[in-house]
C-alpha positions, -999 to +999 in steps of 0.1 A: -191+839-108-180+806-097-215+798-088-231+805-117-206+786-138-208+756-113-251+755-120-244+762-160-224+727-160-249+708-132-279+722-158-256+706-188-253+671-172-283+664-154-313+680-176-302+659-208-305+629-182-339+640-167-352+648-203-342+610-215-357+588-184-389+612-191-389+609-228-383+565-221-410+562-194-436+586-209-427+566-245-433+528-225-463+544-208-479+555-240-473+522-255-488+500-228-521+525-232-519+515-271-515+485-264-543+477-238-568+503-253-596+478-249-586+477-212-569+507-206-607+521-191-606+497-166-571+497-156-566+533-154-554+546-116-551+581-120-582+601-118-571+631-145-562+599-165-596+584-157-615+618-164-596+617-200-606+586-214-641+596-201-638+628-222-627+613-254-656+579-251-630+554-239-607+561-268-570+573-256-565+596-284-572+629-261-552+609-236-528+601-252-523+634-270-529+651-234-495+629-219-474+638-247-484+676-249-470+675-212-441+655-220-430+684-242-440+713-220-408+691-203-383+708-223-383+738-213-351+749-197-368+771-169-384+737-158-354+720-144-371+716-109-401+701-129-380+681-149-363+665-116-397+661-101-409+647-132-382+621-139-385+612-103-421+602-106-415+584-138-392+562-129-415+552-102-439+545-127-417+526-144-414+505-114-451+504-107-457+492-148-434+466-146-429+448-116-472+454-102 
């Protein structure tokens, strides 16, 4: 019982964190590719990023749209191993956007 109770309160701290430093990056990310549209084609790394700008003509609304529909497949409570994965990465990326 003491186990369960002990992963009930790590779930309560840490997935409201995870959820916040996704929700910031994913929010700054979104806003740099509205904000460099005209670029954003060129500057793109990731290839499923790459691929969805191709689908949608160079425009980042499918991309855009595709980023934030993931960000709130995120919230799921089931998805705390995704969720510690996923903040992990972001704040990575949140490194790579600002200081490359």
């Amino acid at each position: 019982m003491h186990g369960i109770v002990s992963e009930v309160r790590r779930w309560q701290l840490w997935f409201p964190f995870l959820m916040v430093v996704i929700t910031a990056v994913s929010v700054y990310d979104t806003y740099l590719v509205i904000r460099f549209s005209d670029w954003i084609i060129d500057l793109e790394e990731n290839p499923i990023g790459q691929w969805l700008l191709q689908q949608g003509d160079g425009s980042v609304g499918v991309f855009v749209r595709t980023k934030l529909t993931g960000m709130w497949l995120c919230r799921s409570r089931i998805l705390f191993p995704v969720a510690a994965s996923v903040a992990t990465y972001q704040t990575g990326l949140l490194v790579y956007l600002t200081v490359a």
